[in-house]
C-alpha positions in Angstrom: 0.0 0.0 0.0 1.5 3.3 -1.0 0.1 6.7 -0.5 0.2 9.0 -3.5 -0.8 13.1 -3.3 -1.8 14.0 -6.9 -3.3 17.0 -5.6 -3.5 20.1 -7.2 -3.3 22.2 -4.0 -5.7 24.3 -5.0 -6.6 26.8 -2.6 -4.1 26.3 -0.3 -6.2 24.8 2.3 -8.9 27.8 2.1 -12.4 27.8 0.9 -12.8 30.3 -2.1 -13.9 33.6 -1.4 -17.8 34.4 -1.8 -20.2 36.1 0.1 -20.6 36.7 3.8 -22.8 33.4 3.5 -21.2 30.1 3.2 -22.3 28.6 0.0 -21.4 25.0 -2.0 -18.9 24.9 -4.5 -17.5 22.1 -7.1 -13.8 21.6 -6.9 -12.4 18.9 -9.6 -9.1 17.8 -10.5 -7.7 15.3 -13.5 -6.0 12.4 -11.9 -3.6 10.8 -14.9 -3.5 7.5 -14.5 0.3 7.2 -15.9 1.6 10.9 -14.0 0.2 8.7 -10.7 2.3 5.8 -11.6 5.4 7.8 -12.3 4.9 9.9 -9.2 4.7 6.5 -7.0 7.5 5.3 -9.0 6.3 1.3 -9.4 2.7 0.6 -10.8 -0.6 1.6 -8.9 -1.4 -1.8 -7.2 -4.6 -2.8 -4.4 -5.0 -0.8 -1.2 -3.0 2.3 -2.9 -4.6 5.7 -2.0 -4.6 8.5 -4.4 -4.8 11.9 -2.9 -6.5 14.0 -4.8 -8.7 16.7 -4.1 -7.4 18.8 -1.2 -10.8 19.9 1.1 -10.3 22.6 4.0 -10.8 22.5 7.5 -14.4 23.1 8.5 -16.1 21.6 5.4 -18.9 19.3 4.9 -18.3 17.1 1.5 -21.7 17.2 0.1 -21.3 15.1 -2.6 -18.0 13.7 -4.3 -17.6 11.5 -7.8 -15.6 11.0 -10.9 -16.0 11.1 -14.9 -14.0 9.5 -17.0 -11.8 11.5 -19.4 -10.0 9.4 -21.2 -9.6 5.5 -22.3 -8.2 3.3 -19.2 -6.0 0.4 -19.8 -6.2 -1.7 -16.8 -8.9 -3.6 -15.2 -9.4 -2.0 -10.8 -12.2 -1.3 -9.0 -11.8 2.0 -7.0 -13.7 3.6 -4.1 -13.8 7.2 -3.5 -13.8 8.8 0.0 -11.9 10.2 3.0 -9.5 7.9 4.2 -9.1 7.3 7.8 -13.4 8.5 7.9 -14.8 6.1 5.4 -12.8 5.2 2.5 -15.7 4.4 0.0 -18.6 6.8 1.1 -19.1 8.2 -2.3 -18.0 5.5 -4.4 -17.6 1.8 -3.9 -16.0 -0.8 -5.7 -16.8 1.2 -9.2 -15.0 -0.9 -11.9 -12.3 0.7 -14.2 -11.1 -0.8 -17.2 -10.8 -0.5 -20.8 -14.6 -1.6 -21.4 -15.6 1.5 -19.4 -16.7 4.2 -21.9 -15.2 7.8 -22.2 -17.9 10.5 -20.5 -19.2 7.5 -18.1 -19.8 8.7 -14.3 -19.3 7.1 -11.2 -22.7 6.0 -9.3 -22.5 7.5 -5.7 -22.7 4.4 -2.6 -26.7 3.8 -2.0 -25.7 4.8 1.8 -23.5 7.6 1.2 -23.4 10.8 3.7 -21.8 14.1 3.5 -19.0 14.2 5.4 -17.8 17.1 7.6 -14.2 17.8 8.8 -13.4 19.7 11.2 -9.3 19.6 9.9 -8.3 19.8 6.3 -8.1 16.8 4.9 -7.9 15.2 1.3 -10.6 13.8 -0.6 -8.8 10.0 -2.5 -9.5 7.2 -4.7 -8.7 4.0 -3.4 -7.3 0.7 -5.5 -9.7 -1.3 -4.0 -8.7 -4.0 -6.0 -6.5 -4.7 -9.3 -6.3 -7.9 -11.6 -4.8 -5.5 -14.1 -2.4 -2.6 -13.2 -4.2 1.0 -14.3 -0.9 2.6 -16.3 -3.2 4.6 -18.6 -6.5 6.6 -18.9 -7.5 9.8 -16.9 -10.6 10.4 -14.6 -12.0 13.7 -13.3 -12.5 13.9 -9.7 -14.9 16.3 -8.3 -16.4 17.0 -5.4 -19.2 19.5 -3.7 -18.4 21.5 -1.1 -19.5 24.1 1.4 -17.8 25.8 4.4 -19.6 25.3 7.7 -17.0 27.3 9.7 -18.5 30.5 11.5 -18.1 33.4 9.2 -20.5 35.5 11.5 -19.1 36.3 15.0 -20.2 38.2 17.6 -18.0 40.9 16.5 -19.4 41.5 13.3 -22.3 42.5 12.0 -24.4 40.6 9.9 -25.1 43.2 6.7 -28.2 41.3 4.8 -29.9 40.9 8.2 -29.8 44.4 9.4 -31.2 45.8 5.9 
């Protein structure tokens, strides 16, 4: 098992800037199938976790998926969640391999939750399993997000409620 941040780093840990309410968002990022394999530096195997969406402290993940981009050579079945919470909340045991069509999306986990964190963390895909190393293909990772941290304190006022 190997642990591999593909992460953009988008946002450095912060939620983008918006209003003075909290609203969702979509964050995405590509994860290459071969750039993964040559950032691990031997092939993607079972039980490998692919770090790839970077969520801030004080977030709820409101919903999380992937699309496939481009042609995969390989035959895994991945799972798509927060490692260390619950690894395939969003996704689980989805099958990737060359049969799987270009534009096809993952089917969200019949019991799958938001999930909040209260530190950053990162949103992954995990190898569940592999008969076939992945070495090729791309998927896009997305996610919906929304800050729940207090962005109204008792020290400041509340504009759109005094009008």
């Amino acid at each position: 098992m190997a642990t591999v941040d593909v992460s953009p780093g988008i946002q450095a840990g912060t939620h983008p800037a918006r209003s003075i309410r909290n609203m969702p968002y979509v964050i995405e990022n590509e994860l290459n199938f071969a750039t993964a394999t040559t950032t691990k530096g031997s092939a993607l195997a079972a039980a490998d976790v692919l770090e790839v969406l970077d969520i801030p402290a004080e977030s709820v993940i409101l919903s999380a998926g992937y699309e496939v981009l481009a042609a995969i050579t390989g035959d895994v079945t991945v799972d798509v969640g927060v490692t260390g919470i619950d690894a395939d909340n969003f996704i689980d045991g989805a099958t990737l391999a060359a049969a799987t069509a270009v534009g096809t999306y993952a089917q969200q986990a019949a019991a799958f939750q938001p999930i909040i964190l209260q530190s950053a963390d990162t949103l992954d895909v995990l190898i569940a399993t592999s008969t076939t190393a992945i070495s090729a293909g791309a998927i896009r990772v997305w996610a919906l997000v929304c800050s729940v941290a207090d962005r109204v304190g008792p020290a400041s006022a509340d504009r759109e409620q005094l009008a």
